[in-house]
N, C-alpha and C positions, 0 to 999 in steps of 0.2 A: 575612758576618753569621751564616749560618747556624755556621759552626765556632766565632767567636767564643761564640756562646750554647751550644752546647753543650760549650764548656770553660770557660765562666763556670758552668754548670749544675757541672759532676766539682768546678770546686777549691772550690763554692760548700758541697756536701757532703763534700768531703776538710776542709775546716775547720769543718764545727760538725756534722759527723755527721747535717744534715736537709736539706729542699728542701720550702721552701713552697711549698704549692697555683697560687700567684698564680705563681711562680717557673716551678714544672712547666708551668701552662698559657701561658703568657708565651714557654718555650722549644719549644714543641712548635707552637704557631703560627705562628715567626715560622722554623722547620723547615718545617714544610708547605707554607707559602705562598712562604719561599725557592725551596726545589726545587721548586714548581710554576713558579715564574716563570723561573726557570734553565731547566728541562727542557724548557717551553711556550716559551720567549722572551715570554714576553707578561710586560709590567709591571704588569698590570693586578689579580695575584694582591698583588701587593705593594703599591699604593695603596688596597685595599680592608681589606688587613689593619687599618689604625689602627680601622676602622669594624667591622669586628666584634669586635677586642679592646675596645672600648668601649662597643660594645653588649649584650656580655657583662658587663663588669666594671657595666654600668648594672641589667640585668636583675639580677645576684647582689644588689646593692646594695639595690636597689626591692621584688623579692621578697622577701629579708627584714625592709625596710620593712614590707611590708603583715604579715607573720606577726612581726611586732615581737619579728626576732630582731636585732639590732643586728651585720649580718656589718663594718663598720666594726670593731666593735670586736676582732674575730676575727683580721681582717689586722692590727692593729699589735699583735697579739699578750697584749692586754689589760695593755699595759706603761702605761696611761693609765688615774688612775681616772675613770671619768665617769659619771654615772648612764645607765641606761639610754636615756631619755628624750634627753638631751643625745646619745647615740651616734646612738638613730635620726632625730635631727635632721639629722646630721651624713649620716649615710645617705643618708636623702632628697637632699641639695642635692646631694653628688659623684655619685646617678646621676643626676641630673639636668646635671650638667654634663657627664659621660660623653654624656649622648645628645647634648649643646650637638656635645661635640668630631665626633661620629660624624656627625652632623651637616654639621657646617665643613667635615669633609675632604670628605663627599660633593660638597654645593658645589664647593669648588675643583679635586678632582681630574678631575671631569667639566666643567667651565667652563675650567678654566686648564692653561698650560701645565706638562709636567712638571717642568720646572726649577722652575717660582714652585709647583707641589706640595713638591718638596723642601724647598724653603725652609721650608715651612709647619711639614713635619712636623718638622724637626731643629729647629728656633727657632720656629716661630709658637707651635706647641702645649705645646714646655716653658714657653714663656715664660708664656702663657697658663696654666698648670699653677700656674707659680709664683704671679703674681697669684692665683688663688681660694685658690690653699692659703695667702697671707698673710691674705687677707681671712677665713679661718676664724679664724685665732689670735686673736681678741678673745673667739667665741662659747664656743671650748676654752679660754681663762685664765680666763673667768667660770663656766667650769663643772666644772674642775677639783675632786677633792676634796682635803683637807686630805693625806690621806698622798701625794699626789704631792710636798709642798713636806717635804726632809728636809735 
């Protein structure tokens, strides 16, 4: 895992000459918590990872909620027009579903076995991902502005 990510990180910057923030911090945890888990044998650096990348990805979220910087809109690179408003709406509910997930995992990975952990994290939680993120598309088509439609 760990090699994979950092050679999805090189060819990710061999083709477009950048490496987003989410990108960087995304491959540098899942680096650390790798080889802590390798080096320690303990799995335990590795079930904990979904719960701190999502308690992070909630706090950036929520903190610039409250200073009504809309970092939503920052990550998709402002390729979405949206009003502000509509961005920090959207802020708010995905850290808050981040803490849902951060959350889940704790639950299962400390109650259940590691196998029905895996399971969670490869399919429960994309699937779960998918679900909110379809359920957003109604509040982002109504709040789309006029130059997104060309």
């Amino acid at each position: 895992m760990v090699i994979v990510t950092i050679f999805s990180l090189i060819l990710r910057y061999a083709l477009t000459k950048k490496i987003s923030y989410i990108a960087l911090f995304a491959a540098l945890i899942v680096t650390v918590f790798g080889l802590l888990s390798f080096y320690l044998h303990d799995e335990f650096f590795i079930k904990i990872k979904p719960t701190i990348v999502n308690i992070v990805f909630a706090a950036i979220l929520l903190i610039g909620y409250y200073f009504k910087k809309p970092m939503l809109a920052v990550v998709f690179d402002n390729k979405l027009a949206m009003s502000n408003e509509a961005w920090l709406t959207l802020s708010k509910w995905w850290g808050f579903y981040f803490i849902f997930l951060a959350i889940v995992n704790e639950i299962i990975w400390r109650n259940f076995s590691t196998e029905l952990w895996v399971n969670f994290k490869v399919f429960g939680m994309m699937t779960l991902t998918v679900i909110f993120s379809l359920m957003q598309m109604p509040f982002m088509i109504r709040n789309l502005k006029d130059e997104n439609i060309s």
